[in-house]
Gaussian input, Z-matrix of N, CA and C with variables (Angstrom, degrees):
# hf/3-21g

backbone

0 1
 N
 C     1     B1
 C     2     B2     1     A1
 N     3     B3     2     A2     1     D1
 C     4     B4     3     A3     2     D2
 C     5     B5     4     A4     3     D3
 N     6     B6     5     A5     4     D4
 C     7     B7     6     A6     5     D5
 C     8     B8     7     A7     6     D6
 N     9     B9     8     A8     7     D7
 C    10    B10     9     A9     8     D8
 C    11    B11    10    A10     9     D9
 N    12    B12    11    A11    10    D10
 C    13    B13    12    A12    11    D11
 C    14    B14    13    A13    12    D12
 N    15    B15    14    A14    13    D13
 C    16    B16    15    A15    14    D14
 C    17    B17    16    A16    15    D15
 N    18    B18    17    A17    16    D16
 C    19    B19    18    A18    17    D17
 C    20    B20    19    A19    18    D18
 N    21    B21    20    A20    19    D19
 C    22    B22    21    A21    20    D20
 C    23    B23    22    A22    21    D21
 N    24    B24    23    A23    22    D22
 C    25    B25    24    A24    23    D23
 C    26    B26    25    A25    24    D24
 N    27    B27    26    A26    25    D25
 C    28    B28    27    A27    26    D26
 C    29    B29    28    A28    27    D27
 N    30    B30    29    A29    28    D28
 C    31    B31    30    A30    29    D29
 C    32    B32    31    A31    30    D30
 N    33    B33    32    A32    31    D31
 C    34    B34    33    A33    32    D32
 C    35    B35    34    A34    33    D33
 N    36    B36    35    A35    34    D34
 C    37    B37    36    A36    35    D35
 C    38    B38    37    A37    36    D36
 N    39    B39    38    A38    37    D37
 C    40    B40    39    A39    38    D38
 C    41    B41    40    A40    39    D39
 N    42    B42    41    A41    40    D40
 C    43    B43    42    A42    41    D41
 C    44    B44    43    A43    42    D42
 N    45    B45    44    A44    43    D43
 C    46    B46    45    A45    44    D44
 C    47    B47    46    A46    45    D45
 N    48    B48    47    A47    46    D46
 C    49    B49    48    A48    47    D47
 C    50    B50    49    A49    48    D48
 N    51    B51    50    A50    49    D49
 C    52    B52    51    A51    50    D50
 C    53    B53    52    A52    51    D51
 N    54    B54    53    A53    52    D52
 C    55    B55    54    A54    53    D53
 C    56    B56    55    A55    54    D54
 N    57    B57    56    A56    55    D55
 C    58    B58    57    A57    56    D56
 C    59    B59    58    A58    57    D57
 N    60    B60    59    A59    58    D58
 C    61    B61    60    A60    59    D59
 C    62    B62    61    A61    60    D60
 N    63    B63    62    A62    61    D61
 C    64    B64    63    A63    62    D62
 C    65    B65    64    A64    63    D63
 N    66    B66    65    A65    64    D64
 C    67    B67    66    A66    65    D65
 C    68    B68    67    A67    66    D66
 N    69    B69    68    A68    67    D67
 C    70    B70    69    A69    68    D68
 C    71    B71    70    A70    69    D69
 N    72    B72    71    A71    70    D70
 C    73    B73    72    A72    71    D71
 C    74    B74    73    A73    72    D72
 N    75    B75    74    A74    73    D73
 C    76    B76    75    A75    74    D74
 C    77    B77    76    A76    75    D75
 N    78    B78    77    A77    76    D76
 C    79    B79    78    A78    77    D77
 C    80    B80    79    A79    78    D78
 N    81    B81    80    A80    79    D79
 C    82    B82    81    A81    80    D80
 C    83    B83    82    A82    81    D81
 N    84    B84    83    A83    82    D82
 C    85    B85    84    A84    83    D83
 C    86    B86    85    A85    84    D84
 N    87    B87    86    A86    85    D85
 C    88    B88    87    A87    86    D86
 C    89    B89    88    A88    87    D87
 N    90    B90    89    A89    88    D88
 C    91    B91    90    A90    89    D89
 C    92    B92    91    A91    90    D90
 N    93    B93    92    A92    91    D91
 C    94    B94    93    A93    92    D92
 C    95    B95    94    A94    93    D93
 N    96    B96    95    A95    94    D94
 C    97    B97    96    A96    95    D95
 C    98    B98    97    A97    96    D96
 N    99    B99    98    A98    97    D97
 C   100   B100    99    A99    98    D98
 C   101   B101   100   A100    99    D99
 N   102   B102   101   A101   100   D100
 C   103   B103   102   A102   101   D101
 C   104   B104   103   A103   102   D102
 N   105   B105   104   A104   103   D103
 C   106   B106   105   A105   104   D104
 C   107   B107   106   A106   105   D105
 N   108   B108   107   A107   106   D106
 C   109   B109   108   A108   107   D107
 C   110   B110   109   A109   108   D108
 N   111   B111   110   A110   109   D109
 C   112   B112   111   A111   110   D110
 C   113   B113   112   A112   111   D111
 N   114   B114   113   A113   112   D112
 C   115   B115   114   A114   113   D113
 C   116   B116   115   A115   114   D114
 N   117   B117   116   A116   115   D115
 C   118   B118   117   A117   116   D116
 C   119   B119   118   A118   117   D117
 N   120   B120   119   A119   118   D118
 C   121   B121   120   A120   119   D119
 C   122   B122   121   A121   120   D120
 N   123   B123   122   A122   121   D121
 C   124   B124   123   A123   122   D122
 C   125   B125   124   A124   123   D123
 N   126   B126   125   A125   124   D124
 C   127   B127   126   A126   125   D125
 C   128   B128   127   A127   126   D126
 N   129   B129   128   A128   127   D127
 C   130   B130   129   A129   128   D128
 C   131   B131   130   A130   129   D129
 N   132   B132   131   A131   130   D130
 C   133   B133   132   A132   131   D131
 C   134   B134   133   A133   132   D132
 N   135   B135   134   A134   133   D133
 C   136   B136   135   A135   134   D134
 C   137   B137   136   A136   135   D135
 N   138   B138   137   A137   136   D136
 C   139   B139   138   A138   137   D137
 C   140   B140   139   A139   138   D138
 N   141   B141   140   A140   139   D139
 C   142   B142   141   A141   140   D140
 C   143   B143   142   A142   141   D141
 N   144   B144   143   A143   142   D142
 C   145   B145   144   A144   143   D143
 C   146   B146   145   A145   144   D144
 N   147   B147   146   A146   145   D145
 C   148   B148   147   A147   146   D146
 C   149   B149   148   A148   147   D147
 N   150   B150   149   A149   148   D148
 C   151   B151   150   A150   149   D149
 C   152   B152   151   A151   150   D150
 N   153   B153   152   A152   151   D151
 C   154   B154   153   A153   152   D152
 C   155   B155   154   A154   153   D153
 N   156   B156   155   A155   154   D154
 C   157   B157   156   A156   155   D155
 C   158   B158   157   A157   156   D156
 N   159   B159   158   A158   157   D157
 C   160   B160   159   A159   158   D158
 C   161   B161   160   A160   159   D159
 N   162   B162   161   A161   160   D160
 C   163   B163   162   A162   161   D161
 C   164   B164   163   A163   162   D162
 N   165   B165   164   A164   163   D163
 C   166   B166   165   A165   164   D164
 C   167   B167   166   A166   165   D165
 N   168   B168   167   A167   166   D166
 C   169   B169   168   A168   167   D167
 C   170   B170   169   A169   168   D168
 N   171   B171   170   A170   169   D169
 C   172   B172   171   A171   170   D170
 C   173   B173   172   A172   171   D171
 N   174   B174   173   A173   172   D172
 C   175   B175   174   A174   173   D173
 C   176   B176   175   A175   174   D174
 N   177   B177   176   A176   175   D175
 C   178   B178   177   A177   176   D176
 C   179   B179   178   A178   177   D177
 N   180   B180   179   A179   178   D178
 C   181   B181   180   A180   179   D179
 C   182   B182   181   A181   180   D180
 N   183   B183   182   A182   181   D181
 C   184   B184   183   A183   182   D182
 C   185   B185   184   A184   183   D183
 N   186   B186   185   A185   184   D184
 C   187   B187   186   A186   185   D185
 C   188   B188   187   A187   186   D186
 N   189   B189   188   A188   187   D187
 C   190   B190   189   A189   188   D188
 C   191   B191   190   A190   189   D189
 N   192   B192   191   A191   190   D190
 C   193   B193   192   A192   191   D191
 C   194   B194   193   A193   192   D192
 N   195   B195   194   A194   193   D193
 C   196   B196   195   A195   194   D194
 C   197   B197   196   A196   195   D195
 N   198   B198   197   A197   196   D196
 C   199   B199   198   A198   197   D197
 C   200   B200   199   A199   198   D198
 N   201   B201   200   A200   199   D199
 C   202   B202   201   A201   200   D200
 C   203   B203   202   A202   201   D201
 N   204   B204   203   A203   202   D202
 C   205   B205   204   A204   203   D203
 C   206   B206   205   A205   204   D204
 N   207   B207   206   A206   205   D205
 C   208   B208   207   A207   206   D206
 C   209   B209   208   A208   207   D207
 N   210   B210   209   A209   208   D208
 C   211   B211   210   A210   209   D209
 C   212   B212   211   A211   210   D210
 N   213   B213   212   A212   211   D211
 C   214   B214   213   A213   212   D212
 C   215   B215   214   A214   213   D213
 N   216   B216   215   A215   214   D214
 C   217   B217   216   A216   215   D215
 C   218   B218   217   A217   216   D216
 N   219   B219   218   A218   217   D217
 C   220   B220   219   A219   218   D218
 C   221   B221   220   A220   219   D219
 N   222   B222   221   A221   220   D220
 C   223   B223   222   A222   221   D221
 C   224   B224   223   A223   222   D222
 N   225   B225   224   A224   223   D223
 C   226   B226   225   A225   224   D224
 C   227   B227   226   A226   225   D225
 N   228   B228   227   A227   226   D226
 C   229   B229   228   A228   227   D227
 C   230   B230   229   A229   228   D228
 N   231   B231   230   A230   229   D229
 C   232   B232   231   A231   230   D230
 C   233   B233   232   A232   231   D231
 N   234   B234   233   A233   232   D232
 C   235   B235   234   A234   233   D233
 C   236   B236   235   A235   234   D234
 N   237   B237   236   A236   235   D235
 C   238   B238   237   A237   236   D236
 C   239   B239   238   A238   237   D237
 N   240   B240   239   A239   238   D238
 C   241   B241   240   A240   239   D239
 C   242   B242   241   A241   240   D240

   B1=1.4548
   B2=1.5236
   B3=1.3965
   B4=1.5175
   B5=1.5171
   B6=1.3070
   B7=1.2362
   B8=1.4035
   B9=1.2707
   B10=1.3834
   B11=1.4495
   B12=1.7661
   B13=1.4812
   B14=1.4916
   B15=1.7586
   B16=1.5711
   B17=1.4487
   B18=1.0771
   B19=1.4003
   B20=1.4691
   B21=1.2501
   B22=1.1190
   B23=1.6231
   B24=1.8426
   B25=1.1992
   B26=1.4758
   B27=1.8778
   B28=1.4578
   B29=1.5400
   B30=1.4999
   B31=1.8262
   B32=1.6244
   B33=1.5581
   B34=1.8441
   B35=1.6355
   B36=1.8287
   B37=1.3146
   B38=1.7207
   B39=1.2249
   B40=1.6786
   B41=1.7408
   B42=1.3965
   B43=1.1243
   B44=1.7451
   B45=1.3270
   B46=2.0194
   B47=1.2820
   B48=1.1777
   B49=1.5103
   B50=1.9590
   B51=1.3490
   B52=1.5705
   B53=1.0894
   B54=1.5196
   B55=1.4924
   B56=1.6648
   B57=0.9384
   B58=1.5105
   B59=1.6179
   B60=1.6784
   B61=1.2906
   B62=1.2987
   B63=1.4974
   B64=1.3116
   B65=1.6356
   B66=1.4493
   B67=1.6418
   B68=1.0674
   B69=1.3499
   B70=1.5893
   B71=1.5392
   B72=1.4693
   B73=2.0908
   B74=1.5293
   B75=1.3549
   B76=1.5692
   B77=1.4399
   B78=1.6063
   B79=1.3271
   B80=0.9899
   B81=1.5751
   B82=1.3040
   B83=1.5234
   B84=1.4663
   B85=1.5149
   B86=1.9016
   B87=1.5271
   B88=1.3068
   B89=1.6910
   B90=0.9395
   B91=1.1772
   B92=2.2939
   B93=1.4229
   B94=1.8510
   B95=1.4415
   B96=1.0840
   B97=1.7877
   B98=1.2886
   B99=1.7066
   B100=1.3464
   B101=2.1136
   B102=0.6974
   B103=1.5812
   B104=2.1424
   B105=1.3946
   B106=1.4596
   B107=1.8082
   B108=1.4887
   B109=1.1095
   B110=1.6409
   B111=1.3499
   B112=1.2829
   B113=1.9488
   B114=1.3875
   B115=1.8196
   B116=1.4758
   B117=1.5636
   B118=0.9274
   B119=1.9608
   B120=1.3614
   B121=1.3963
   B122=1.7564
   B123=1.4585
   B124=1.7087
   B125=1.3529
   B126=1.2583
   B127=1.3315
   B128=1.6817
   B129=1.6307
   B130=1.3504
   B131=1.4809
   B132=1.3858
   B133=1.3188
   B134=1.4826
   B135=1.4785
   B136=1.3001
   B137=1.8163
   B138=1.7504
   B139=2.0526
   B140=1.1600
   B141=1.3266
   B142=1.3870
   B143=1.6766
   B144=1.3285
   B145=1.7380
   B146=2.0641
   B147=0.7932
   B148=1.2175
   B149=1.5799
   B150=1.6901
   B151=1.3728
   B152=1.4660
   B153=1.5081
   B154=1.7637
   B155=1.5091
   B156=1.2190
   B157=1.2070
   B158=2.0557
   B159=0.7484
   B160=1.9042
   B161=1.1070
   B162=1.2926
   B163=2.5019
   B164=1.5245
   B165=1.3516
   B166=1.5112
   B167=2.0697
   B168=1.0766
   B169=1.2137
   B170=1.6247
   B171=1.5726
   B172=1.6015
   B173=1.7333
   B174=1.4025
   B175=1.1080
   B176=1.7275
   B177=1.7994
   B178=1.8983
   B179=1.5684
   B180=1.6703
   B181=1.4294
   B182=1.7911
   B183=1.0338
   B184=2.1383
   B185=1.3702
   B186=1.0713
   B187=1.6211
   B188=1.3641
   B189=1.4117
   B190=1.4856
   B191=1.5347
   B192=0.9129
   B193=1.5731
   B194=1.4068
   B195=1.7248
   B196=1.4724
   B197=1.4563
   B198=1.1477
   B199=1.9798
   B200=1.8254
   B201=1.6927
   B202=1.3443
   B203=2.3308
   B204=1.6694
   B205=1.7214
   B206=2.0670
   B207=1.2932
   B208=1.6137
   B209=1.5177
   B210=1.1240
   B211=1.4600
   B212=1.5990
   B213=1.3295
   B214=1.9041
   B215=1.5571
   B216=1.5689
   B217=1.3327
   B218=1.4999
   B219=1.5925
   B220=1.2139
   B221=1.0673
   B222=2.0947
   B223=1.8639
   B224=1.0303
   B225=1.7603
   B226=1.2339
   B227=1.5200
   B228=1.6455
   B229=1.5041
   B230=1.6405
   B231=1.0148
   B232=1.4136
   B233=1.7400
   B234=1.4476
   B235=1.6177
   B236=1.9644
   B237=1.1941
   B238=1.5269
   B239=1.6771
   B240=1.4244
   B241=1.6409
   B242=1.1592
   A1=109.02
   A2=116.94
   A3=111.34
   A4=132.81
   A5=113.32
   A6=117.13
   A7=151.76
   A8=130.09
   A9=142.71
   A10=114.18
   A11=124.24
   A12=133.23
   A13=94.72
   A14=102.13
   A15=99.26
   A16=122.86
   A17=112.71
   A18=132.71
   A19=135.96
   A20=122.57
   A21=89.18
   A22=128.15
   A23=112.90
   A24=111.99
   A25=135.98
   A26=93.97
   A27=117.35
   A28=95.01
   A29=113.95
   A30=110.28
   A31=109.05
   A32=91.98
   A33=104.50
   A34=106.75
   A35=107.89
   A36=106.48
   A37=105.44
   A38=109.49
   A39=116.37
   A40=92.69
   A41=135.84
   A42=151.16
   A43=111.74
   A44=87.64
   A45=115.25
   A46=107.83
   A47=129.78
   A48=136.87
   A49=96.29
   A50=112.95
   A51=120.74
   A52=112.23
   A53=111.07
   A54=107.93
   A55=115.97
   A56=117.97
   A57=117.95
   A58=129.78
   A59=90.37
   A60=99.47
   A61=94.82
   A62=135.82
   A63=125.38
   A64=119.16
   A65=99.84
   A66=106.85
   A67=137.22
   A68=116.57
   A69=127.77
   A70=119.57
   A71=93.00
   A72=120.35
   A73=93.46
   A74=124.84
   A75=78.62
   A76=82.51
   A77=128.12
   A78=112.25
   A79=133.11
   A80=120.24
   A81=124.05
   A82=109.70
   A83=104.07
   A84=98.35
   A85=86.07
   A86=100.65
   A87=95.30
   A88=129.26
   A89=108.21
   A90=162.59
   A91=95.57
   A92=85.76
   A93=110.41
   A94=103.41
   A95=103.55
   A96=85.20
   A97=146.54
   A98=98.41
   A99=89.01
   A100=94.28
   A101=119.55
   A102=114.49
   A103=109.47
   A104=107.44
   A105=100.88
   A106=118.10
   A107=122.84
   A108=131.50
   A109=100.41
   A110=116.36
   A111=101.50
   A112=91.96
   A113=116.59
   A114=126.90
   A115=81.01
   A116=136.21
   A117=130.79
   A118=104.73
   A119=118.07
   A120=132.50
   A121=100.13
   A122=121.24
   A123=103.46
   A124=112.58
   A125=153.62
   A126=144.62
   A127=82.17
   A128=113.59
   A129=104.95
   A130=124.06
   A131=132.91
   A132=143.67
   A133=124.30
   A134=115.65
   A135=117.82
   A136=92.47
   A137=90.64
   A138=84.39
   A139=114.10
   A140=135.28
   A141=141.84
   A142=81.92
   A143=113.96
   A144=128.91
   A145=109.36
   A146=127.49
   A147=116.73
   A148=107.05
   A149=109.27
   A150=120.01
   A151=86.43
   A152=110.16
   A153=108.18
   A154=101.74
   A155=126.16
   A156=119.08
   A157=81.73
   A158=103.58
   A159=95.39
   A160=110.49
   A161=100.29
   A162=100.58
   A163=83.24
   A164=151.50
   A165=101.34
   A166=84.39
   A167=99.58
   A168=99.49
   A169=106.22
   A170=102.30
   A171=125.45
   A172=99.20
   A173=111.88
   A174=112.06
   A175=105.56
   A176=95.16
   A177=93.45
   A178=81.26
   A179=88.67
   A180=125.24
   A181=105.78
   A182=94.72
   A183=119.67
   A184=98.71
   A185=130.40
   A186=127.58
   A187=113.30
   A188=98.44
   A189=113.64
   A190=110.18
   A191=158.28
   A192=162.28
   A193=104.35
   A194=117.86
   A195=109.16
   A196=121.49
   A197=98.55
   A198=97.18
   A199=95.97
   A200=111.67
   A201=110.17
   A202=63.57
   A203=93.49
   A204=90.27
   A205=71.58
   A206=102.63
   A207=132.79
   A208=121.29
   A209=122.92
   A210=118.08
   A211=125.04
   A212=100.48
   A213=94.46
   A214=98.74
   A215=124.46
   A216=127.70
   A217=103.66
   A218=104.75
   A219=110.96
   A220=101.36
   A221=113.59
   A222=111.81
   A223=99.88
   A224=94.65
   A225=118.77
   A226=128.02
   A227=89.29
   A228=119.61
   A229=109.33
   A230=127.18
   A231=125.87
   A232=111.63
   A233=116.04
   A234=127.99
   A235=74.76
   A236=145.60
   A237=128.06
   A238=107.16
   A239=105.43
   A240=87.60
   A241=112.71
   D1=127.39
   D2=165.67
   D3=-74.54
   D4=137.84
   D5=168.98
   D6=-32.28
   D7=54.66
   D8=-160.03
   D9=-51.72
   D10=114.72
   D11=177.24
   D12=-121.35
   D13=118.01
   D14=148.31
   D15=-108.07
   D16=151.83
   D17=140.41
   D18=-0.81
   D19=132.85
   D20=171.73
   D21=-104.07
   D22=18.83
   D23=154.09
   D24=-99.46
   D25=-10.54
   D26=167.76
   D27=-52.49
   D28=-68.68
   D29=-171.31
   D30=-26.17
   D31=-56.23
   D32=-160.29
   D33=-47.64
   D34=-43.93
   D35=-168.16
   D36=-68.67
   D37=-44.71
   D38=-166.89
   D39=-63.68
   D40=-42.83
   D41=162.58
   D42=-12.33
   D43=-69.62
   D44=-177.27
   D45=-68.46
   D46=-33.50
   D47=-160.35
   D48=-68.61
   D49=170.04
   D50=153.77
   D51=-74.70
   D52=150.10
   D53=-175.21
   D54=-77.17
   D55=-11.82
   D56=161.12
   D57=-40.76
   D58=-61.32
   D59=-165.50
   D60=-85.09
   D61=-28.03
   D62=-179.10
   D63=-69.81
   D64=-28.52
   D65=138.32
   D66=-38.18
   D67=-43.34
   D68=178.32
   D69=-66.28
   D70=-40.17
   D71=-173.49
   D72=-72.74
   D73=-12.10
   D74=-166.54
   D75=-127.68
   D76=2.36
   D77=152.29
   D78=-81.59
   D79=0.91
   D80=178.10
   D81=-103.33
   D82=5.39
   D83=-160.03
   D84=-104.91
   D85=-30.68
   D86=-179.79
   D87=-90.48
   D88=9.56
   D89=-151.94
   D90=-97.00
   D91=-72.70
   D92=167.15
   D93=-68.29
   D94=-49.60
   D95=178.06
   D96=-65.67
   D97=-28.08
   D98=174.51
   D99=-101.23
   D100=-1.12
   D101=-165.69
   D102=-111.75
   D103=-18.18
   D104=-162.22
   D105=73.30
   D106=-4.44
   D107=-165.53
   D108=-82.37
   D109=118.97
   D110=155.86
   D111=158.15
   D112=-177.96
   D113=-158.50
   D114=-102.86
   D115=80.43
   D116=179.90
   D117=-110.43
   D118=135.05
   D119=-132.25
   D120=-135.20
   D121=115.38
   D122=164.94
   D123=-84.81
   D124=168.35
   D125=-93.94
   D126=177.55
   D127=108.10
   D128=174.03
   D129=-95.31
   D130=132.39
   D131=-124.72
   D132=29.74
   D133=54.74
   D134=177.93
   D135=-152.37
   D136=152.11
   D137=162.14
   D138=-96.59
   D139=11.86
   D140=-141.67
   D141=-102.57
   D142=158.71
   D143=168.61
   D144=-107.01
   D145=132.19
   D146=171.23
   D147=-97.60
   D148=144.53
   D149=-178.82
   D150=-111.19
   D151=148.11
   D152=174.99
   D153=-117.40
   D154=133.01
   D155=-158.94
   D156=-135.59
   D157=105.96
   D158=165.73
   D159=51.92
   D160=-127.40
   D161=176.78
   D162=-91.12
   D163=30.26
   D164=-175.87
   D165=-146.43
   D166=154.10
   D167=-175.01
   D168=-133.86
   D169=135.75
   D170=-171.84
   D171=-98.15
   D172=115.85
   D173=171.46
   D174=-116.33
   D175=159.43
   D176=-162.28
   D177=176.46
   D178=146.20
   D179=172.28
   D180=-83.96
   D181=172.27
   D182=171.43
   D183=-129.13
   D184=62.82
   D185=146.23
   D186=-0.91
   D187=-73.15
   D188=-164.31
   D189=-129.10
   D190=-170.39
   D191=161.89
   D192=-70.37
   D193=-37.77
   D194=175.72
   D195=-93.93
   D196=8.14
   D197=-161.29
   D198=-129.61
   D199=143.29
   D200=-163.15
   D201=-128.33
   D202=143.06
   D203=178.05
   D204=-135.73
   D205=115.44
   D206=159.98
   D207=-62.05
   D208=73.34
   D209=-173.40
   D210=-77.70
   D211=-39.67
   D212=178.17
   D213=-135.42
   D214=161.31
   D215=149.53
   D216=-126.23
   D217=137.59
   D218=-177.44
   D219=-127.13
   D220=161.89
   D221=123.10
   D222=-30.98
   D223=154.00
   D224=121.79
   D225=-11.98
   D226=-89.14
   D227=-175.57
   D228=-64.69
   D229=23.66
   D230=172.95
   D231=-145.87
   D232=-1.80
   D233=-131.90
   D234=-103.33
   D235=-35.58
   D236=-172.53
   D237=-110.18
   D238=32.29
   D239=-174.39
   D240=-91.14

């Protein structure tokens, strides 16, 4: 399983969310980590990868092959502005 680093505005967003769905984000995120499973997206003019999780999308770098570093969770509707 890879190493999961967030952010410290990733926290803020997963932070704000209901705990349900922020339930949901980080089982699906962990979910990708140890399995590769998931709507995972490269990001054009960005290095960032997008994870699509429902309406809200987890975007995050690969540092390294073992380490996933979580930078933003968004809407949808707010997730490319």
């Amino acid at each position: 399983m890879k190493r999961i680093v967030w952010s410290d505005p990733a926290k803020g967003d997963v932070r704000s969310l209901s705990k349900p769905i922020a339930m949901h984000i980080i089982s699906a995120l962990h979910r990708f980590a140890e399995s590769g499973a998931g709507d995972v997206k490269a990001l054009q003019g960005r290095e960032e990868l997008r994870l699509r999780i429902g309406d809200y999308r987890l975007f995050f770098v690969c540092a390294d092959p073992d380490t996933i570093e979580v930078r933003r969770v968004h809407h949808r509707s707010e997730a490319y502005r």
